[in-house]
ZADRENLO-457922 format. One record per residue (C-alpha): x, y, z; residue in one letter. Coordinates in Angstrom, 1 decimal, always signed. Layout:
NODE       X       Y       Z  res
NODE       X       Y       Z    A
...
This chain:
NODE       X       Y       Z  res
NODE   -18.8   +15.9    +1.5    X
NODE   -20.8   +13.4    -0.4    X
NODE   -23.8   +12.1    +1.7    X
NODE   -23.8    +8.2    +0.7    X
NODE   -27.2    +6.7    +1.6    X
NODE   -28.9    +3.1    +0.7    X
NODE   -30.5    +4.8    -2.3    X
NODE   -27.4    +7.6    -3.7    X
NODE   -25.2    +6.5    -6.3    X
NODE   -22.3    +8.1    -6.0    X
NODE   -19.4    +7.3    -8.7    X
NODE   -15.8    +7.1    -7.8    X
NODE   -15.8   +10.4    -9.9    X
NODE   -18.6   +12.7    -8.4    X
NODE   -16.8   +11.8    -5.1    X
NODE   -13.4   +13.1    -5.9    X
NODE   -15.2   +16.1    -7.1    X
NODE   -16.8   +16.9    -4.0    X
NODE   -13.8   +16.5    -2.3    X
NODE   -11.9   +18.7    -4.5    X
NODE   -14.9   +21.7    -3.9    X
NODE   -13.2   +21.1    -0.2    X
NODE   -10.2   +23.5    -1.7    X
NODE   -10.8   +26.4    -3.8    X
NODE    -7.1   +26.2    -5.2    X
NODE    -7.1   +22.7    -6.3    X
NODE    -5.9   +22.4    -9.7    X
NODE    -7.3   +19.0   -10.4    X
NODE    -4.4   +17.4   -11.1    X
NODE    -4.2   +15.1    -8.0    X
NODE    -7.6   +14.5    -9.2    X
NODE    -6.9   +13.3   -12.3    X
NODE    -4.4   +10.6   -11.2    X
NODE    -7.4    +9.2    -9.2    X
NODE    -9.6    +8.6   -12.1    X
NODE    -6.5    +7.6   -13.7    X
NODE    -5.9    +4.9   -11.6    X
NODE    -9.5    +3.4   -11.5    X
NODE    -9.4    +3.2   -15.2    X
NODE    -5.7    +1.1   -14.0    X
NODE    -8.3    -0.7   -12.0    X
NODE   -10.6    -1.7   -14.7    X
NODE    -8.2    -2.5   -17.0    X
NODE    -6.3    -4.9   -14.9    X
NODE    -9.5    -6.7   -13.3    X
NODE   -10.6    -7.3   -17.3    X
NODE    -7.0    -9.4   -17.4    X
NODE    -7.4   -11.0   -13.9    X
NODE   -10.7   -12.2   -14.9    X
NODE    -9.5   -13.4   -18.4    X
NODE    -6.5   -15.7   -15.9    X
NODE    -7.3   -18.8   -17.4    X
NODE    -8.6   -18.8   -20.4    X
NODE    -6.5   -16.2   -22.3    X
NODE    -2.7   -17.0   -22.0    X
NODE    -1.7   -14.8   -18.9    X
NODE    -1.4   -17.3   -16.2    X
NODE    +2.0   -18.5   -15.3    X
NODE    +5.4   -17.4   -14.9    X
NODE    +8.0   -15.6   -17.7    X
NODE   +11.6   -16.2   -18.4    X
NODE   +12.3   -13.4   -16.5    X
NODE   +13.1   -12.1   -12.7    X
NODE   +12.6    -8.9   -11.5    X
NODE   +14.8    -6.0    -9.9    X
NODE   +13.9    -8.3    -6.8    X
NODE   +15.4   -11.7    -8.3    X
NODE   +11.9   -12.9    -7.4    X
NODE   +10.4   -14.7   -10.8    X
NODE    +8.0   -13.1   -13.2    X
NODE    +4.7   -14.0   -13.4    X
NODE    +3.0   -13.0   -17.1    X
NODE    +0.2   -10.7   -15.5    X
NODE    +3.3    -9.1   -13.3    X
NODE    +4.7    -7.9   -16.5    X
NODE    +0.9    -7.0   -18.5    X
NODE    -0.1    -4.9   -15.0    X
NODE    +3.3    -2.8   -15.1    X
NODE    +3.0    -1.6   -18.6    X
NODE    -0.7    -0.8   -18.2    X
NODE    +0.5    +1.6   -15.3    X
NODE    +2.8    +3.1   -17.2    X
NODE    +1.1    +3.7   -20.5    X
NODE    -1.7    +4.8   -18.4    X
NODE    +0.6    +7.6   -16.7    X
NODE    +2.7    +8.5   -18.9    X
NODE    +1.5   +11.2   -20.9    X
NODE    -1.2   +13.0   -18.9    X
NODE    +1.0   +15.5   -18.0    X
NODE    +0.3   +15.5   -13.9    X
NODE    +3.0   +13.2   -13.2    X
NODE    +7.2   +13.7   -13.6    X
NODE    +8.6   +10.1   -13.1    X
NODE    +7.6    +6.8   -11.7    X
NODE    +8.9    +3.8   -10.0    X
NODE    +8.0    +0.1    -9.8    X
NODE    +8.0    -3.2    -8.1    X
NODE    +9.3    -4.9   -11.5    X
NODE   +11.5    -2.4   -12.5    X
NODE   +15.1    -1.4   -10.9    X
NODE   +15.2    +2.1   -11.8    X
NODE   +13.3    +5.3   -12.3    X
NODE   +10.7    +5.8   -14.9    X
NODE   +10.9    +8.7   -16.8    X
NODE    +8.0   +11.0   -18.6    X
NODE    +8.8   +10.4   -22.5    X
NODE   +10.6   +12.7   -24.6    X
NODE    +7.8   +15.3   -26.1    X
NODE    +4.9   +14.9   -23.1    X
NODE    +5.2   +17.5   -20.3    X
NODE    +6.3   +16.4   -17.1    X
NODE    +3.4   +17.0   -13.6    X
NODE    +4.7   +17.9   -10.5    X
NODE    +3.8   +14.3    -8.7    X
NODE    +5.8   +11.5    -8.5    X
NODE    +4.0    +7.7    -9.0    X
NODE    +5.8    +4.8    -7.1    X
NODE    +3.3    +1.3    -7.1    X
NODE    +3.2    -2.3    -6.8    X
NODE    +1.3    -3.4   -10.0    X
NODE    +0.2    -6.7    -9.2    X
NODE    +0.7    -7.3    -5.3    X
NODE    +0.2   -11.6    -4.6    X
NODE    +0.9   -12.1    -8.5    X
NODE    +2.4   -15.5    -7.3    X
NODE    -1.1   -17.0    -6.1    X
NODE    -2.9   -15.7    -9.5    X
NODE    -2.7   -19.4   -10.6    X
NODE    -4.7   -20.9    -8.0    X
NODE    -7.4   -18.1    -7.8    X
NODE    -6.1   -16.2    -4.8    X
NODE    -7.0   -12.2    -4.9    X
NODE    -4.3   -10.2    -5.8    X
NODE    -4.0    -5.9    -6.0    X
NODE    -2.6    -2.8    -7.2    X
NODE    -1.0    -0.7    -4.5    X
NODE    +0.3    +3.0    -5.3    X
NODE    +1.4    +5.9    -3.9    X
NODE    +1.4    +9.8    -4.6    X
NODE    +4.1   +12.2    -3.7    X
NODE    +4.7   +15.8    -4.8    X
NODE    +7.7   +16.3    -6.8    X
NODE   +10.2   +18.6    -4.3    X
NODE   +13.1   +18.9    -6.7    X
NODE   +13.3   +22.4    -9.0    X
NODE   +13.8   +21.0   -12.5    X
NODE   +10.9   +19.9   -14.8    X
NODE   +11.7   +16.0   -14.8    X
NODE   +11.3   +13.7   -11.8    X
NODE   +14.6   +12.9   -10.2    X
NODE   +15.4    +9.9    -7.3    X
NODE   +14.8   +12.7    -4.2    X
NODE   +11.6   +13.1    -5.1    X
NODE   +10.8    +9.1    -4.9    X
NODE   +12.8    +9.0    -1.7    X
NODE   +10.5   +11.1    +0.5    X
NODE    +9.5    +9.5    +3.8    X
NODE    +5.4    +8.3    +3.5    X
NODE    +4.7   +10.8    +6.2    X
NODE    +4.7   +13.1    +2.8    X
NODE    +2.7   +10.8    +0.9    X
NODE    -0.7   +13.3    -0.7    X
NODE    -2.7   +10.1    -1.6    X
NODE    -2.0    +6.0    -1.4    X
NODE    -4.4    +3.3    -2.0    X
NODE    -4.9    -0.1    -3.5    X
NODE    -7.0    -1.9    -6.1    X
NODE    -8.1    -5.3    -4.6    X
NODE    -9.3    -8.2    -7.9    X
NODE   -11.2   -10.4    -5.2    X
NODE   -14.9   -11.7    -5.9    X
NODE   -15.9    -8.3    -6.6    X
NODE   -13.1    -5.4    -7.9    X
NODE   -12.5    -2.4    -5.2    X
NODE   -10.6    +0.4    -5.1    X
NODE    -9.6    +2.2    -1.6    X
NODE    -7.9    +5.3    -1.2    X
NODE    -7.0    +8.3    +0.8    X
NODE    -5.9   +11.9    +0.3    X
NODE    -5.7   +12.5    +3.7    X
NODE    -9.1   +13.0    +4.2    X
NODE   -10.1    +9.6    +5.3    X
NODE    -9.8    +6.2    +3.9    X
NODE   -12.7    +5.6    +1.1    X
NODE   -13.8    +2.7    -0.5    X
NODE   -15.3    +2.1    -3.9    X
NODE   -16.6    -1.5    -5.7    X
NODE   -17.0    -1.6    -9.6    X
NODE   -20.2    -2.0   -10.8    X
NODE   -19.3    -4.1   -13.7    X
NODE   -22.8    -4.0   -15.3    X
NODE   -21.7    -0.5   -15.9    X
NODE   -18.7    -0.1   -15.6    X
NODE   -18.2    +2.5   -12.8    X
NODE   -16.8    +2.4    -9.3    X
NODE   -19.5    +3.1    -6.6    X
NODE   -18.8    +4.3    -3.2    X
NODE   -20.0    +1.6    -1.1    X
NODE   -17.5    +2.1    +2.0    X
NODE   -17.2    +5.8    +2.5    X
NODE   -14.9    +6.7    +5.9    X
NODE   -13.6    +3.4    +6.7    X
NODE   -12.8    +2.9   +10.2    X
NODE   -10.6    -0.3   +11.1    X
NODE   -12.3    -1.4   +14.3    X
NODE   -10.7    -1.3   +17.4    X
NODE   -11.5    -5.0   +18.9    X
NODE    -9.1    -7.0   +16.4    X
NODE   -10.4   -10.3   +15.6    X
NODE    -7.5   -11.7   +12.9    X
NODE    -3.9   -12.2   +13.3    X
NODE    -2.4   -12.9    +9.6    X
NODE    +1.2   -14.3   +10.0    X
NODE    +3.1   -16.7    +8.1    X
NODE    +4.4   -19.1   +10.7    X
NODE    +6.6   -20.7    +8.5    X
NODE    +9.4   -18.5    +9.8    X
NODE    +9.2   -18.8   +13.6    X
NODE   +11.9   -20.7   +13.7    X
NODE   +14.1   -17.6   +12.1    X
NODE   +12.2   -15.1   +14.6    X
NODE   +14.3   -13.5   +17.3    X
NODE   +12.6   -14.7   +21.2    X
NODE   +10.9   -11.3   +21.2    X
NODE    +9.4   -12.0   +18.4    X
NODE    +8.2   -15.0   +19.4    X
NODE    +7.4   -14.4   +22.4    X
NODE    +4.9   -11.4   +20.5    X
NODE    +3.0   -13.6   +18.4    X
NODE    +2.9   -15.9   +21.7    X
NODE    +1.1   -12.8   +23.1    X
NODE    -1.2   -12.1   +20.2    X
NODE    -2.3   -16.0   +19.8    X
NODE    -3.3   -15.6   +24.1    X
NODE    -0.6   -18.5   +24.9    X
NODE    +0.8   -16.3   +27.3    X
NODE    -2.5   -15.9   +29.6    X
NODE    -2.4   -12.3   +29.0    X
NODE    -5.6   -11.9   +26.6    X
NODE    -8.0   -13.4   +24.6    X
NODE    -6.4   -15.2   +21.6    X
NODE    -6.6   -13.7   +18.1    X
NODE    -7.9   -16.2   +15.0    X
NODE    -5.0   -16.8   +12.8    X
NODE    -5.7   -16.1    +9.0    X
NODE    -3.1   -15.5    +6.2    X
NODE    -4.0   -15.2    +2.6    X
NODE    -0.7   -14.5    +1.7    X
NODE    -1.2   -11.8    -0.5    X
NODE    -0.9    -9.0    +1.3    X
NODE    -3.5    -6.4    +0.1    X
NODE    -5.7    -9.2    +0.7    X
NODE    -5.0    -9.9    +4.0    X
NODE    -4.8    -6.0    +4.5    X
NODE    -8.1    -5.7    +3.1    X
NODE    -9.3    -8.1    +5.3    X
NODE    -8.0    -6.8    +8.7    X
NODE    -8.9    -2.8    +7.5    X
NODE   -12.8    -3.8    +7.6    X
NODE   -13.0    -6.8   +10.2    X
NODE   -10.6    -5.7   +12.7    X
NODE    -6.5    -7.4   +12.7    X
NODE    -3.1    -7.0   +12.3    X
NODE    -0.7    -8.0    +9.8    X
NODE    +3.0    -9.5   +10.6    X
NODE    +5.8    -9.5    +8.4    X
NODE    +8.8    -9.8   +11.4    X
NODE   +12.4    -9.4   +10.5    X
NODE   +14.0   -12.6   +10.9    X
NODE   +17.6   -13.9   +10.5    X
NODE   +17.3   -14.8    +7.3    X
NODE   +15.8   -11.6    +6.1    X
NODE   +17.2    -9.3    +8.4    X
NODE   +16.0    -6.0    +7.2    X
NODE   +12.7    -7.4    +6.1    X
NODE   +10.5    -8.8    +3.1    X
NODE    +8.2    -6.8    +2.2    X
NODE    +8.6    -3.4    +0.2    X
NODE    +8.8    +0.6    +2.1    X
NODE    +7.8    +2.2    -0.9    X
NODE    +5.4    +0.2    -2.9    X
NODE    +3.6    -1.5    +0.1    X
NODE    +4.2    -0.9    +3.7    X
NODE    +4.2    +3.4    +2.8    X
NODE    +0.4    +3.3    +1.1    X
NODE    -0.9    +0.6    +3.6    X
NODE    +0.4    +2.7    +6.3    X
NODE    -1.3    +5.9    +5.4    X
NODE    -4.6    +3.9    +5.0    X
NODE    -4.4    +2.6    +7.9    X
NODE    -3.5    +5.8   +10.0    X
NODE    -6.1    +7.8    +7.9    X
NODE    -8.6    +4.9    +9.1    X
NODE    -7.8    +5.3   +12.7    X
NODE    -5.5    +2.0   +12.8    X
NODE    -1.0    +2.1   +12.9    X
NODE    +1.6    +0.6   +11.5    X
NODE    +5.1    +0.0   +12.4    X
NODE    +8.6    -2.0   +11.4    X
NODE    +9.4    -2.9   +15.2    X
NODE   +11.2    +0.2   +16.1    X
NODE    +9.1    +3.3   +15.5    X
NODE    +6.2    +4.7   +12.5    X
NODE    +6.7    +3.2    +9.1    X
NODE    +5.9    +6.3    +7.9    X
NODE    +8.9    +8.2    +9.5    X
NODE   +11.3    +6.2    +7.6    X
NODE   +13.7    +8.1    +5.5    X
NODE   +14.1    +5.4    +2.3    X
NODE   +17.6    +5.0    +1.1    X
NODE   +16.8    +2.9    -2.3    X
NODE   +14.2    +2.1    -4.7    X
NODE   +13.9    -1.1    -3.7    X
NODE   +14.3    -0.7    +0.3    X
NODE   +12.4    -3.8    +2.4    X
NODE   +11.3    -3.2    +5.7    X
NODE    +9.7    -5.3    +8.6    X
NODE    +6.3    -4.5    +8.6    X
NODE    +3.2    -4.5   +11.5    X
NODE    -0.1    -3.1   +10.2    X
NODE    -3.6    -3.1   +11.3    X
NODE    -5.8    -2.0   +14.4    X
NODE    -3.8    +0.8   +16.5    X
NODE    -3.5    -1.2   +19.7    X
NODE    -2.2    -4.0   +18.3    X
NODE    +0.4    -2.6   +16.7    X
NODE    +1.3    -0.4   +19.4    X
NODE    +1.8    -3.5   +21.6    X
NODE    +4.7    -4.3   +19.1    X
NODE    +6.6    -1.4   +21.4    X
NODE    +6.8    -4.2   +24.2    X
NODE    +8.4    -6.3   +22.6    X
NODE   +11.6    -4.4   +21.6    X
NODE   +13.8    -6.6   +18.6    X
NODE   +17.9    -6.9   +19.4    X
NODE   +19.8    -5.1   +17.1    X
NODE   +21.2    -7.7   +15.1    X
NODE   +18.2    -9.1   +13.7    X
NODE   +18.3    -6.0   +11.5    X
NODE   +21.2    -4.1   +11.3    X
NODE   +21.6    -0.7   +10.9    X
NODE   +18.1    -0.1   +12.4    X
NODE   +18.1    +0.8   +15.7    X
NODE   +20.8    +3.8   +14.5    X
NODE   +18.1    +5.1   +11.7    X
NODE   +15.6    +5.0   +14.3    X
NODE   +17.2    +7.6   +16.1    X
NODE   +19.5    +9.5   +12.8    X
NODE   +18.3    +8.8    +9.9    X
NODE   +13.8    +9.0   +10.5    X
NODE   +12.5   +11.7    +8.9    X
NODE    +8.9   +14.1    +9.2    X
NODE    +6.7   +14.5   +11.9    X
NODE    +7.0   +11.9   +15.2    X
NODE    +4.6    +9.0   +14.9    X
NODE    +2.4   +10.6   +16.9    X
NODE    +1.8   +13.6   +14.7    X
NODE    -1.5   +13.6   +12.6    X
NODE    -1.0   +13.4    +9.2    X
NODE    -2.1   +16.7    +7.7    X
NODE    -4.8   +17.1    +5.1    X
NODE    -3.6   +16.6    +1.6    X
NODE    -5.7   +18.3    -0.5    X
NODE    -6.7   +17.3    -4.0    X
NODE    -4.4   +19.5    -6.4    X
């Protein structure tokens, strides 16, 4: 393991090295989706800082697979994923945010044995008023027998996930990611160009300080619900009150709770009974982070990451942050028609290890 000291610089690059010496059989090819994403990174925080005085800001004609309304830098994000991705050989399909359906490896570049699902541009609705936005993604092995990427090998439950992470475009650019080996930060250096380890073994603290919520929905929560964020804000006389702060872009407020201490709440509510946010592009990657930082996450009826996805574009409730504040979520059980068709997954349809299983080490192939 890299020894990261006040005077070692240590590139995003010579640390996925190291790691890989960690497994004599790696191939590199997990390895190479890594760098691959931080050039992603790079690429994409050039635009973000460009938001304003290149054409980019703003929203398109178009909606995505979500009917949700395209921003410009939604759309330029995507297709620098893609053309990043496709034709390095390491990966056999994809799946996005913006797009309804699989993403196949072109016709005359071979086809990898991982699968690519990712958000592009997480928050891309604050962009216009300087808010930090991110790149989520997450990394499965392909566990279908033909060369090509089919839907099977996108539907896998996160539990299986061999690396997740996130690219945060904030006052400085940072990439975070784990392989199962720990969660591992890095900040781009921009006066040369390079990612820099700068928060090696992240560990969300224990002592939450931050609750981020948006409150503008407690009048759709269920009672239990309620009566949980009641609890977490100390209006109940049971504990010290948590200090409210929601960015509203989730990788931010993620990012936020992962180094301060916090949890993040996105309750089912009756208007959005299955939940908002996104199992495969958001709440899967956050959730292995988390776990692999010593923190949980949950939809409000067991592990996020034993959830056996359905669709694509699945949505789930989603609790995230320090481990015992999620786990207080547990007391607080939701009825079952605030999301239907839960509560009998929970017990039928969950797949992989139970949540309390340790997610094993992933190494980089």
């Amino acid at each position: 393991m890299v020894k990261h000291t006040a005077t070692s610089v240590v590139t995003i690059e010579r640390f996925i090295i190291e790691q890989e010496r960690m497994f004599p059989d790696a191939t590199g090819e997990l390895s190479g989706i890594l760098y691959d994403m931080a050039l992603v990174g790079k690429m994409i925080a050039n635009k973000v800082r460009s938001a304003g005085l290149a054409d980019i800001l703003g929203a398109t004609s178009d909606t995505n697979v979500q009917g949700e309304v395209q921003q410009k830098l939604d759309v330029i994000a995507n297709e620098i994923v893609v053309k990043a991705f496709d034709h390095g050989g390491r990966l056999c399909a994809m799946a996005s945010e913006e797009e309804e359906d699989i993403i196949h490896i072109p016709e005359g570049f071979r086809p990898g044995k991982y699968v690519l699902l990712f958000d592009p541009l997480d928050g891309s609705s604050n962009i216009d008023v300087n808010v930090p936005v991110g790149t989520i993604f997450s990394v499965f092995r392909k566990i279908t027998r033909g060369s090509h990427g089919e839907m099977e090998d996108l539907l896998q439950p996160g539990r299986r996930q061999v690396a997740a992470g996130y690219i945060l475009y904030g006052s400085s650019t940072m990439m975070v990611y784990t392989t199962g080996q720990g969660a591992h930060g890095f900040t781009l250096d921009p006066s040369i160009g390079e990612f820099l380890l700068s928060h090696p073994n992240i560990r969300i603290p224990a002592n939450a300080r931050y609750l981020s919520v948006n409150d503008a929905y407690e009048q759709d929560w269920p009672e239990p619900t309620r009566a949980l964020m009641r609890r977490y804000r100390g209006l109940d006389g049971e504990r010290k009150a948590l200090n409210v702060r929601y960015v509203g872009s989730l990788v931010a407020d993620f990012h936020r709770n992962l180094l301060g201490g916090g949890v993040f709440c996105y309750p089912a509510n009756t208007k959005s009974p299955n939940g908002k946010l996104r199992l495969l592009y958001e709440a899967n990657p956050l959730a292995f982070i988390a776990e692999q930082a010593g923190g949980a996450a949950c939809d409000g009826y067991g592990s996020i990451l034993d959830v056996q996805p359905t669709e694509l574009h699945q949505r789930t409730p989603l609790y995230l942050g320090s481990k015992d504040e999620v786990e207080l979520v547990s007391q607080f059980p939701l009825p079952k028609f605030v999301a239907p068709g839960i509560q009998e997954r929970r017990g039928a349809s969950r797949a992989g290890a139970p949540a309390s299983t340790p997610v094993s080490a992933a190494p980089a192939v």
